[in-house]
N, C-alpha and C positions, 0 to 999 in steps of 0.2 A: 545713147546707143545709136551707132549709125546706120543709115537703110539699107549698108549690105548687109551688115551686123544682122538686122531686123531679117531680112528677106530671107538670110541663110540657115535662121532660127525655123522660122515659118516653116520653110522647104525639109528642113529636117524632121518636123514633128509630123507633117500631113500631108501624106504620099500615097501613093495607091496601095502601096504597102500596111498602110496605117486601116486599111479598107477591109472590116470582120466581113467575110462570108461563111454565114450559121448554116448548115445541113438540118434537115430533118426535126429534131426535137432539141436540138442544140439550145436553142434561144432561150427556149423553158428553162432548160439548166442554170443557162448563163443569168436570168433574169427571173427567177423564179415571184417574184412580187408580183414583176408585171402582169402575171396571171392568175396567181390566186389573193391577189392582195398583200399580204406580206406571209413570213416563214417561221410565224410563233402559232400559236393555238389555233388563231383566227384561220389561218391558210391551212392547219394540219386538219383540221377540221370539213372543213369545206372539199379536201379531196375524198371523204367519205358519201359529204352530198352530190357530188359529180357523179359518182356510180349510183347512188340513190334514184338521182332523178332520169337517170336511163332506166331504169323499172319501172319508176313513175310515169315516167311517158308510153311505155307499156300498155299502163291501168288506165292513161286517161284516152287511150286508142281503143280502150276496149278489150285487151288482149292477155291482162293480169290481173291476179287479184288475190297473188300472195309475194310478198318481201320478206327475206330475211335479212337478221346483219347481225354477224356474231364477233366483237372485237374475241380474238384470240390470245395464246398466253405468249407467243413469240414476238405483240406488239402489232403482227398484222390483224388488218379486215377482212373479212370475209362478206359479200353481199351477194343473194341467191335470189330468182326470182321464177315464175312459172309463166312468163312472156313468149314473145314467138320465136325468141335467140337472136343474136347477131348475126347478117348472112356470113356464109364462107363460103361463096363462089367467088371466082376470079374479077377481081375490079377491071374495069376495060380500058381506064385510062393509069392505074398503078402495077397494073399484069402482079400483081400480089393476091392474096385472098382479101376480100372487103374486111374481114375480120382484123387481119394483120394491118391493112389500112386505115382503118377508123382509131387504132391502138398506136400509129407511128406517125401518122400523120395531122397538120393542125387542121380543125375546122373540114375534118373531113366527116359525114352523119347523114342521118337521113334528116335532117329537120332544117335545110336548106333549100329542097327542092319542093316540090309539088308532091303530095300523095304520099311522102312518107310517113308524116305527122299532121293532122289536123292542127290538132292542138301542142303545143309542148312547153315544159316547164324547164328543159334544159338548155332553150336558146338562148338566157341570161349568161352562161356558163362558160366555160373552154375546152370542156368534153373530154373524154375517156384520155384522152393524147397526151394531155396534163398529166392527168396522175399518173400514167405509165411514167412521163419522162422525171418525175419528181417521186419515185419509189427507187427502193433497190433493187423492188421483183416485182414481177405483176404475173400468176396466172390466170388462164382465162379458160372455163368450160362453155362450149354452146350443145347446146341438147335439142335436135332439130333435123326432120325428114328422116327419122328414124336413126340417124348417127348420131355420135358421142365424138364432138370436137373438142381440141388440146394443145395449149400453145402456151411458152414461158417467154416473159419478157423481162431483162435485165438493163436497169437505167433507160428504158426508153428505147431497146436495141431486141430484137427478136432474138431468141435461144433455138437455132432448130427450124422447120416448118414444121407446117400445121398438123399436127396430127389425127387421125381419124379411126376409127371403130364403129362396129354398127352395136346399138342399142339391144337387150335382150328383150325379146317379144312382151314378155312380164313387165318390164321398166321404161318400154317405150315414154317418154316425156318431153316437153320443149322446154324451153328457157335458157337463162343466161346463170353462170356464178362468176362472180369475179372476185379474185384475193389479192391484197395489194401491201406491204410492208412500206414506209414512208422513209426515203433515205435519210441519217443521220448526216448524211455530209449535206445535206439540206434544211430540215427541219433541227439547225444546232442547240436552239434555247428547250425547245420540248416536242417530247418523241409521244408520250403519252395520250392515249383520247382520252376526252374526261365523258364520265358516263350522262349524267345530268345534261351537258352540253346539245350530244348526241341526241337523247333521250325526248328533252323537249321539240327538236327539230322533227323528230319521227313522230310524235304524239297529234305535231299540228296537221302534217303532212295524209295521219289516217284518217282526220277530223273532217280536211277538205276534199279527201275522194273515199267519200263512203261507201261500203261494201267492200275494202279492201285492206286483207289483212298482213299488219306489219311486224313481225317478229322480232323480238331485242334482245340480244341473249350475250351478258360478258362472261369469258371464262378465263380471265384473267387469275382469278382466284373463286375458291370454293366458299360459300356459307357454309353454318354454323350444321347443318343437315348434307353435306357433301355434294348438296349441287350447287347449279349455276344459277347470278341473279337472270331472272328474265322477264319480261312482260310481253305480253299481247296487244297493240293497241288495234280495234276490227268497235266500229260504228258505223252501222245503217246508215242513223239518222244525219251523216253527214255533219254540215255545220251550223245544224239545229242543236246538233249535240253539245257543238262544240261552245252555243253559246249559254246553254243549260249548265255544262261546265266552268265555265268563268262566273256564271252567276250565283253559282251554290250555295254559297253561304251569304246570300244578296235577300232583300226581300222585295220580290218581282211587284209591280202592280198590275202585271197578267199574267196569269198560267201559263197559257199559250201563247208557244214564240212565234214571232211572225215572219212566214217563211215566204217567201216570192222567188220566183224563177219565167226566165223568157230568154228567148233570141229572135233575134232580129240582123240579118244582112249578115248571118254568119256568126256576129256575137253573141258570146250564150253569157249571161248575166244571173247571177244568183245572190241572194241576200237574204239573212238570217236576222231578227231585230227584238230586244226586248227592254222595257223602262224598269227601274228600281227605284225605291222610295227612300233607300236608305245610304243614295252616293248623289254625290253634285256635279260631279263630272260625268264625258261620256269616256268611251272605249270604243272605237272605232278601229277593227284592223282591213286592212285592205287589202287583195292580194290581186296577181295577174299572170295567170299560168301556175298557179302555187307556188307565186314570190312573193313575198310579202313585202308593202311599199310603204314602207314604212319613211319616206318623205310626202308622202298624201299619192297627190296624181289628180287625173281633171276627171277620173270614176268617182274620186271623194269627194272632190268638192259639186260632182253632179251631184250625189244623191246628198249634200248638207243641202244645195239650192232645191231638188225636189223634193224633200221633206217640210222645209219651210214654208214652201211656195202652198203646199198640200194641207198643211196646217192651217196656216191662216184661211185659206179657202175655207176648210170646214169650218173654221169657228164663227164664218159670217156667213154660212148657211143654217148654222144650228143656231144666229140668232146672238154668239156667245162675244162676239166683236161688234162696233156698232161702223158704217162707213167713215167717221170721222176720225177713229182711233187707229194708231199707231199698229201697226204690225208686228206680231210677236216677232222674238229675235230668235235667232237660228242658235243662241246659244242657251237660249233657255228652255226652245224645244228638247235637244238634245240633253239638257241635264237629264242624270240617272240611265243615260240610255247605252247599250251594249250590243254592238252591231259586228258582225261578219260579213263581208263583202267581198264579191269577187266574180 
C-alpha cells in the first residue's frame, strides 16, 4: 500500500466527523456495561441496589427506618422508603427541579459535597441516573414539606414536569418511592429478578443497620393461600445478629459474641466476633459503607495483625507461651472464628 493510499485511508476513517458527542444520559445507553457491569443478571440486579441504597443512606443519616421493595407482576420494582424525600426545589446550576436533576443527570447527589451524607453506602454506585437511563420508565413519588411530588421518566428522558399536590392533613408523610421497569432493549438475555438474589442482599443489608426495617414483598405470583411471598428482615441486634445467624447450627466456644464498637478521627469502626469448635476455617466478612470487600482491604488485614498481635500478648502474660517460643500464627488463631466487620 502506498503512503497516499495509506494517508487517504486514515483521513477517511478519523474525522471530526468520526467525533461521538453523548448528551445527557446517552453514554449510559450507549454503554450500558460501563456502568453497571454488564446487562445479564448481574447488571439487572444491581439497578435494584442503586435505589436501595439511596434509602440506605437515608437510615444510615439518621432519617429512616423503613424500606420497602416489592418486585411487581408487570416485571417492574417498586422501592419505598419513610426518609426525608428527594429535594424538588430548583437546582441553581441545572434551573431544573434537583429531583428531575439527580434522575437526568450523571453523578449528580448529595454524597459529593459536604453535609449532605456523612456516611454513605452509594458512593460505590452510579446513582439513580443509571437506572432511569437503563429502564423503559422510571416513576418517582417525593412525600415532603407537606406536598406530594410526581414525575415520569421514559429511557432516561422526563415525561412532563414535576408535578405537585399538597398532602391531606391525615396522610402528611416524608419520603421517597421509586418504580422502575428495566428496558428490554437493554437488559436482552434476562428481564426477570430472581428473588433469592435480591432477598440475600436485603437480609445483609438489615443485619448491618440495625433497627431498620426492610420489607420484601414478590407479587409476581400468588401462593397456595392467595397472597404474596414476603418477608420482614428488622434486627436490633445489628451484626451481633448477623453473626449468631451464620453460626446457628455451629457449636460456639462462647455464648456470648464479642461485640466492639469506636470511632476515632471520624471513623466509626464496629465488629462482631465469635470461635467454633466444630469448623477449621474462619469467615471473615468485611464491609465499608455497607459494601461488602469481599477482596479483603487494609481494615482486614488490620484486625488479622490486631488479633494476632493481641493473642500472643496474652498468652505470655497468662504464662501460656514461654519468651523463647515461637509466636502463634495468625492462622490458627483464626480457626473456627466468624467475624463481622465494618
Amino acid at each position: 500500500m502506498s503512503e497516499e493510499t495509506r494517508s487517504n485511508k486514515v483521513s477517511n476513517e478519523y474525522g471530526a466527523e468520526q467525533i461521538q458527542v453523548l448528551e445527557g444520559l446517552e453514554p449510559v445507553r450507549k454503554r450500558p456495561g460501563m456502568y453497571i457491569g454488564s446487562t445479564g443478571p448481574r447488571g439487572l440486579h444491581h439497578l435494584v441496589y442503586e435505589v436501595v441504597d439511596n434509602s440506605v443512606d437515608e437510615a444510615l443519616a439518621g432519617h429512616c427506618d423503613h424500606i420497602e421493595i416489592i418486585l411487581k407482576a408487570d416485571g417492574s420494582a417498586l422501592i419505598s422508603d419513610n426518609g426525608r424525600g428527594i429535594p424538588t426545589d430548583i437546582h441553581p446550576r441545572t434551573g431544573k427541579s434537583a429531583l428531575e436533576t439527580v434522575l437526568t443527570v450523571l453523578h449528580a447527589g448529595g454524597k459529593f459535597g459536604s453535609g449532605g451524607y456523612k456516611v454513605s453506602g452509594g458512593l460505590h454506585g452510579v446513582g439513580i441516573s443509571v437506572v432511569n437511563a437503563l429502564s423503559e420508565w422510571v416513576e418517582v413519588t417525593v412525600y415532603r414539606d407537606g406536598k406530594q411530588f410526581n414525575q415520569r421518566f421514559e429511557k432516561g428522558i422526563a415525561k412532563g414536569d414535576l408535578e405537585v399536590k399538597n398532602q391531606s392533613q391525615q396522610s402528611k408523610r416524608t419520603g421517597t418511592t421509586i418504580s422502575f421497569k428495566p428496558d428490554p432493549l437493554i437488559f436482552t438475555t434476562v428481564i426477570e429478578f430472581e428473588y433469592s438474589v435480591l432477598s440475600s442482599r436485603l437480609r445483609e443489608l438489615a443485619y448491618l443497620n440495625g433497627g431498620v426495617k426492610i420489607i420484601f414483598r414478590d407479587e409476581r405470583q400468588f401462593l397456595k393461600d392467595n397472597s404474596f411471598r414476603e418477608e420482614i428482615y428488622f434486627y436490633q441486634g445489628g451484626i451481633k445478629e448477623y453473626v449468631q445467624y451464620m453460626n446457628s447450627e455451629k457449636e460456639s466456644l462462647h455464648p456470648e459474641i464479642i461485640y466492639v464498637d469506636s470511632q476515632k478521627e471520624n471513623v466509626y469502626v464496629e465488629a462482631a466476633l465469635q470461635w467454633c469448635s466444630d469448623v477449621y476455617s474462619d469467615n471473615i466478612l468485611g464491609f465499608a459503607n455497607n459494601i461488602r470487600t469481599i477482596d479483603g482491604g487494609t481494615h482486614i488485614e488490620g484486625l488479622k495483625t490486631v488479633l494476632t498481635r493481641t493473642f500472643n500478648n496474652f498468652a505470655k502474660k497468662r504464662s501460656k507461651r514461654k519468651d523463647g517460643d515461637k509466636n502463634l500464627a495468625g492462622e490458627n488463631i483464626r480457626e473456627g472464628l466468624t467475624v463481622v466487620f465494618r
